[in-house]
C-alpha positions in Angstrom: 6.8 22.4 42.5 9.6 20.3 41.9 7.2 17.1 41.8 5.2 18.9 39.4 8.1 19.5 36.9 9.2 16.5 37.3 5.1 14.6 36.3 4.8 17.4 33.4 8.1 16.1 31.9 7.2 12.3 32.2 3.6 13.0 30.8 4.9 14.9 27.7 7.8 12.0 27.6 4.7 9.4 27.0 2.5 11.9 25.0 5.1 12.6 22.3 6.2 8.6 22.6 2.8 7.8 21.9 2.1 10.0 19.1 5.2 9.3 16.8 4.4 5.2 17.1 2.0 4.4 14.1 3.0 7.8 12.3 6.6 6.7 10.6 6.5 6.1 6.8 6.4 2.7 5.6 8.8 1.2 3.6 7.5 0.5 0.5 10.8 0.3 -1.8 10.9 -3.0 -4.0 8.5 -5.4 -5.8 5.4 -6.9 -3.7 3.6 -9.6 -4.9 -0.3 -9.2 -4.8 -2.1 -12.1 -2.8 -5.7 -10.3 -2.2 -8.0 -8.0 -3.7 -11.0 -6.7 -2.0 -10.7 -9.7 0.1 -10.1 -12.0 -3.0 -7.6 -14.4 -3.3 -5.6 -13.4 -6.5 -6.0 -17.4 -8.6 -2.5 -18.8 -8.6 -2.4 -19.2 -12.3 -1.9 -15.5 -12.2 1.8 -15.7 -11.0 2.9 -11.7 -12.2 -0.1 -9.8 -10.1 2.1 -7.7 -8.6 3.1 -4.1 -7.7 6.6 -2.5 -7.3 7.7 0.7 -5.6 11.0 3.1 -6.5 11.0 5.7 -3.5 14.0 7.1 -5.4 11.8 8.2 -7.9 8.5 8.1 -6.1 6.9 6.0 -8.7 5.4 2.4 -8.9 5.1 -0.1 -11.8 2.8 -3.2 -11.5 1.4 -5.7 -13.5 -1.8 -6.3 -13.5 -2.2 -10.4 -14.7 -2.7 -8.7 -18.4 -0.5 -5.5 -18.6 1.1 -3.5 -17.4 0.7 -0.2 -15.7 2.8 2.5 -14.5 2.6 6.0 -12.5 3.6 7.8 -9.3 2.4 7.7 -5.9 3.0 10.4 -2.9 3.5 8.4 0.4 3.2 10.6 4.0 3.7 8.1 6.8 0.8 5.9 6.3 -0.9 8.2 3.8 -0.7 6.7 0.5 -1.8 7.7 -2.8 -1.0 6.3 -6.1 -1.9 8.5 -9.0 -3.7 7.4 -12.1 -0.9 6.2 -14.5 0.1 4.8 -18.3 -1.4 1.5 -19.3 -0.5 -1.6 -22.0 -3.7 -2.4 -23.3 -3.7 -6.2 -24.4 -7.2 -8.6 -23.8 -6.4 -11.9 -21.7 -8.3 -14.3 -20.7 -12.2 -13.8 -18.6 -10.5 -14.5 -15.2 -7.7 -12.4 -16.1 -9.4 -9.7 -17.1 -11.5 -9.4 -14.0 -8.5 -9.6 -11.6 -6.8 -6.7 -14.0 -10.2 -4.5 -13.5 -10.6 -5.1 -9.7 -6.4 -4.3 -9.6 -6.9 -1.1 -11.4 -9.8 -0.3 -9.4 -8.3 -0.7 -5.9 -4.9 0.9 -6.8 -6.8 4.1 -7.7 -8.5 3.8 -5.0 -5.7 3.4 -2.5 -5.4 6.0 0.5 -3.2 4.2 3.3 -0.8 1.8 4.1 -0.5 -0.6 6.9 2.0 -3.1 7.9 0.7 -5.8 9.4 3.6 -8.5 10.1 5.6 -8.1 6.9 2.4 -7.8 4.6 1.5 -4.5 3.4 -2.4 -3.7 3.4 -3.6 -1.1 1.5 -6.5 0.6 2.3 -9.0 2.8 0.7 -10.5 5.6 2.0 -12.5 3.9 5.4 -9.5 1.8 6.1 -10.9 -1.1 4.2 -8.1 -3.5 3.3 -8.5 -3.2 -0.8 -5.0 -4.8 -1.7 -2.7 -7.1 0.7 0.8 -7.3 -0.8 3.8 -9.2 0.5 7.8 -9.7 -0.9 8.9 -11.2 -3.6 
């Protein structure tokens, strides 16, 4: 009985172990610089696509290549959602415009988040990377 006691406790030791890895909250808190977008490379004459995050406040600010765009986001572990927000409205250039579209598009349509080795990867709905992100 004693051996039994003593498997339960080191099955439920690896069980609980097991469950918590992958399920802490990622730190998102500071600006990211966007480098992909729906498997895109973001051009390099775009230097300000990026995306910042205040987990103070729980809200993000980002610019798009053209403007700028602001909101809030609700983050549980890797659940991420970034709610529609206020937008600048100013025209740039064709290959400007097109990153700003697929930017607004894949932020909205944001539903995790993913570490993978320093870069964040934010992914929609199937776990398709839509947005990889890394530090500025």
């Amino acid at each position: 009985m004693n051996k039994m006691n003593y498997l339960f406790a080191v099955f439920a030791l690896i069980g609980m172990t097991s469950c918590r890895s992958g399920s802490e909250a990622i730190d998102l808190n500071g600006d990211w610089k966007v480098s992909t977008i729906n498997g895109e490379t973001v051009p390099e004459t775009l230097e300000e696509v990026m995306l910042s995050f205040d987990n103070t406040t729980n809200c993000y600010h980002g610019v798009t290549g053209v403007n700028l765009i602001n909101g809030s986001y609700r983050q549980h572990n890797q659940s991420l959602t970034l709610e529609e927000g206020a937008m600048t409205r100013k025209m740039g250039d064709p290959v400007s415009n097109d990153v700003e579209m697929k930017y607004v598009n894949a932020i909205h349509a944001v539903k995790s988040v993913k570490n993978n080795k320093g870069k964040l990867e934010l992914q929609d709905e199937n776990g398709k990377n839509i947005m990889t992100l890394y530090r500025q």
